[in-house]
C-alpha positions as CSV (number, residue, x, y, z in Angstrom):
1,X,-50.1,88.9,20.3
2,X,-47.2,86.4,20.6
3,X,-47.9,82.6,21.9
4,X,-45.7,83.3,24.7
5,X,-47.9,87.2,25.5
6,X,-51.3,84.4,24.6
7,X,-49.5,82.0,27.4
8,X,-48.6,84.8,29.7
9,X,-52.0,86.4,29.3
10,X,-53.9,82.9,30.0
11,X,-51.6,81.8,33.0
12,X,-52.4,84.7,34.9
13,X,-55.9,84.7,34.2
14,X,-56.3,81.4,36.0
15,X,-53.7,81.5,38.7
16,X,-56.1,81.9,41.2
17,X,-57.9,78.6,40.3
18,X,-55.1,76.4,40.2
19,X,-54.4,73.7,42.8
20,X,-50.5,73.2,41.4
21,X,-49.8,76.7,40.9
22,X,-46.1,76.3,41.7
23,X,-46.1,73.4,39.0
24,X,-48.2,75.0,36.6
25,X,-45.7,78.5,36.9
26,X,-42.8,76.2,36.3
27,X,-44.3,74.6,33.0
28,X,-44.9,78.0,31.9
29,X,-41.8,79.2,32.5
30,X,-40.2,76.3,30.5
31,X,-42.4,76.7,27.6
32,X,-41.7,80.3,27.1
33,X,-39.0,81.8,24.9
34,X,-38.8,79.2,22.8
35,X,-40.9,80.3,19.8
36,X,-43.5,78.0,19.7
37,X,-46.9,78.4,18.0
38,X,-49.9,78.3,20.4
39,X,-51.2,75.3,18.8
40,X,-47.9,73.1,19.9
41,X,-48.6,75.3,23.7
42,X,-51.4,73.2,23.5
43,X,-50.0,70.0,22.4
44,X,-47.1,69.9,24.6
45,X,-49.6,70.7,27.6
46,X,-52.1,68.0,26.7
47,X,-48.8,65.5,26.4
48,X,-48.1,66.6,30.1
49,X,-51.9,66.0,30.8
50,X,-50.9,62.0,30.3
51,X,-48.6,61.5,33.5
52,X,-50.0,63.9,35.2
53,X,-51.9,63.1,38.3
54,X,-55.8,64.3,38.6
55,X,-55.7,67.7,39.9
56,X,-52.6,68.7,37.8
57,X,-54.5,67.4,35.0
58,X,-57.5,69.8,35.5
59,X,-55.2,72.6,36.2
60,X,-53.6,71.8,32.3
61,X,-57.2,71.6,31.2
62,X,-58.1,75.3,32.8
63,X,-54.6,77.2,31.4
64,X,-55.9,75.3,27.9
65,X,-59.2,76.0,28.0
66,X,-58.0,79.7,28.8
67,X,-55.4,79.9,26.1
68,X,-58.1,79.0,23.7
69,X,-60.3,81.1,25.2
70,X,-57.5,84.0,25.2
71,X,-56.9,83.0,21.4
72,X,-61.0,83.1,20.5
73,X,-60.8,87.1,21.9
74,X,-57.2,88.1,20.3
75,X,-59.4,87.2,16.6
76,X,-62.6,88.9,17.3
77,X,-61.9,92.5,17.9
């Protein structure tokens, strides 16, 4: 599974728990297509987690916590 599918995957598993689902969709959208790992996915969402106002901060923490999560499952088959 690519890091974009892992991104994908973990985006809509938690779309229904996010506050700033428009903002969250759009960060997605952004951060796909461009080849990056899944661990820089991460890093690059945790950099947005420093300007980011509370409730956008949690919603980065969920879609992490779920790529990780996603990650975890794609391993142990």
């Amino acid at each position: 599974m690519s890091s974009d599918e892992i991104l994908l995957l973990a985006f809509e598993n938690v779309a229904g728990h996010l506050a700033n689902l428009d903002s969250i969709r759009s960060l997605v959208q952004k951060l796909t297509g461009h080849g990056h790992t899944t661990d820089k996915v991460i890093q690059m969402l945790e950099g947005k987690m420093e300007e980011a106002e509370v409730t956008l901060r949690t919603d980065l923490r969920i879609l992490i916590n779920e790529i990780r999560h996603v990650t975890r499952g794609k391993f142990s088959g």
